[in-house]
LODO-627431 format. One record per residue (C-alpha): residue in three letters; x, y, z. Coordinates in steps of 0.2 Angstrom, whole numbers, always signed. Each point is the difference from the previous one (the first is absolute). Example, Ala and Ser with C-alpha at 12.3 -4.5 7.8 and 13.67 -1.06 7.14 Angstrom:
2
REC:ALA:+62:-22:+39
REC:SER:+6:+17:-3
END
This chain:
135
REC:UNK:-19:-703:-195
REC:UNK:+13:+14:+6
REC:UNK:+2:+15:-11
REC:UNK:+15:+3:-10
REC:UNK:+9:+11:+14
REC:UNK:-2:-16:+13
REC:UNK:+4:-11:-14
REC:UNK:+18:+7:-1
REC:UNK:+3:+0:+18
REC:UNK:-6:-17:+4
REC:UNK:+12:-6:-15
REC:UNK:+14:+12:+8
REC:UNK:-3:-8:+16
REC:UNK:-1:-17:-3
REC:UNK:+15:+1:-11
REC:UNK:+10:+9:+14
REC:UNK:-4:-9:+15
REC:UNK:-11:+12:+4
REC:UNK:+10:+17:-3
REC:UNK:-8:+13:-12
REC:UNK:+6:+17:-3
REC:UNK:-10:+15:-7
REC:UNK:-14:+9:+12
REC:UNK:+1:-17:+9
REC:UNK:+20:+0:+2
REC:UNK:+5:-3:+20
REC:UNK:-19:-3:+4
REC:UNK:-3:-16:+7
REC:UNK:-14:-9:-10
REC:UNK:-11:-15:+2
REC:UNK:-7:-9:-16
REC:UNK:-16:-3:+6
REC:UNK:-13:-13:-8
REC:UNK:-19:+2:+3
REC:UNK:-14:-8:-6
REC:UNK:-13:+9:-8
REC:UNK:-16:+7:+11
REC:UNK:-10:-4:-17
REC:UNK:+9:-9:-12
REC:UNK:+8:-12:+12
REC:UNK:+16:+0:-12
REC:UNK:+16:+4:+9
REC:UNK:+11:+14:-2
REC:UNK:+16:+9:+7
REC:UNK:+4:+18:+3
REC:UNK:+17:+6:+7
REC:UNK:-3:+10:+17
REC:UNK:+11:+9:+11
REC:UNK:+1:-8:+17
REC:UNK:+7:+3:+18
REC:UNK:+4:-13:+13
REC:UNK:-6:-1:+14
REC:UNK:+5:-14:+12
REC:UNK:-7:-15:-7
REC:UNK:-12:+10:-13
REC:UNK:+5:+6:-16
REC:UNK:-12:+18:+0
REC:UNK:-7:+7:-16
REC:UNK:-11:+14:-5
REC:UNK:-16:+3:-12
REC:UNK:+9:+16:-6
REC:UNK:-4:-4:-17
REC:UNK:+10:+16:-1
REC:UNK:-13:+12:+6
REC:UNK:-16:-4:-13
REC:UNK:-15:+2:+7
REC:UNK:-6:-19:+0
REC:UNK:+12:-15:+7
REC:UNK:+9:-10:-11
REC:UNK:-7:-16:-5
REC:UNK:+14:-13:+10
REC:UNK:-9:+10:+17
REC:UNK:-18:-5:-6
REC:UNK:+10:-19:-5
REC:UNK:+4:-1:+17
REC:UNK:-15:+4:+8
REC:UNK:-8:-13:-10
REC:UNK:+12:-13:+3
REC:UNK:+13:+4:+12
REC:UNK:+12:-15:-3
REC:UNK:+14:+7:-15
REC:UNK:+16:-4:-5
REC:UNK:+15:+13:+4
REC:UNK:+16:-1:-10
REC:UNK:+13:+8:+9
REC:UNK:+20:+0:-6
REC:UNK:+2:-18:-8
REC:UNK:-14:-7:+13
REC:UNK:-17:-4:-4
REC:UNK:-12:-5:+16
REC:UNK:-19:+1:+4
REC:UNK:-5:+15:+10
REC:UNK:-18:+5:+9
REC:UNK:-7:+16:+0
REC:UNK:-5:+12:+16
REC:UNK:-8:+14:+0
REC:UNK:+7:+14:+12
REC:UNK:-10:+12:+6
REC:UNK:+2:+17:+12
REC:UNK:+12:+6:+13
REC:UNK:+12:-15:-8
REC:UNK:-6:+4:-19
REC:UNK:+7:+17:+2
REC:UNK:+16:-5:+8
REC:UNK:+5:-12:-12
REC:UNK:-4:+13:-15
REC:UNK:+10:+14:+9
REC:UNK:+14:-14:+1
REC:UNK:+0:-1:-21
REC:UNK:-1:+16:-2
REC:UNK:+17:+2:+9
REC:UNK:+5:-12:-13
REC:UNK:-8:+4:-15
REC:UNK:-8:+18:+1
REC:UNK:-7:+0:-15
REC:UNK:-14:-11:+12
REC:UNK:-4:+17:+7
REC:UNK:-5:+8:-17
REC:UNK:-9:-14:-3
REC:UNK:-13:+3:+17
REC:UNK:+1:+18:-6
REC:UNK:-8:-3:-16
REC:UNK:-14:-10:+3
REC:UNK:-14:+3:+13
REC:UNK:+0:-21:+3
REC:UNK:+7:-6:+15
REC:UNK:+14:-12:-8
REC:UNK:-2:-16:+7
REC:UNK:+14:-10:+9
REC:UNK:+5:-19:-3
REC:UNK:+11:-12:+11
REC:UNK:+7:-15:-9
REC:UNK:+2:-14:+11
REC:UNK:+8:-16:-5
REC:UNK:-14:-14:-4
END
């Protein structure tokens, strides 16, 4: 179950064809549906995302907290997830990027979103890396 600040921006984005405005206004975002590591019930969180190529990339920010948010430890679990982008919904699986290309695709979304780089300042994690790849 998304907390209440999610809850308005996936109303706000399903009812706008995927536009939302406040911190997320301009940002390109993915409704993202997991299922649960432990509850094996399914749930969605909006995340920012980047394209590259064929991907969609997105990262385990969870905005700089020390512990990943739970749609990374979803998709470890299960890696198949469904992505709603704009008025499109499609299936998606999940691979983990790691090292020399990790880092460049990070340092590509922080030239987009720089907040992404307060975000690795704040925590001691490495923030993990996800491609999106069409199922």
């Amino acid at each position: 179950m998304p907390n209440d600040f999610n809850k308005q921006i996936i109303e706000e984005f399903r009812a706008n064809a995927g536009v939302v405005g406040g911190p997320f206004q301009g940002a390109t975002l993915v409704l993202l549906t997991t299922t649960g590591a432990k509850s094996g019930k399914r749930s969605t969180s909006p995340v920012m995302y980047m394209e590259d190529g064929d991907r969609y990339i997105v990262i385990a920010s969870n905005a700089g907290a020390d512990q990943h948010p739970a749609w990374y430890h979803n998709l470890r679990a299960t890696p198949q997830a469904t992505a709603e982008i704009g008025t499109e919904t499609f299936e998606v699986k999940a691979d983990f990027i790691e090292g020399e290309e990790r880092d460049r695709l990070y340092a590509r979304m922080v030239e987009i979103a720089p907040g992404f780089a307060e975000y690795e300042a704040k925590t001691t994690r490495r923030i993990p890396v996800v491609a999106l790849h069409r199922a």
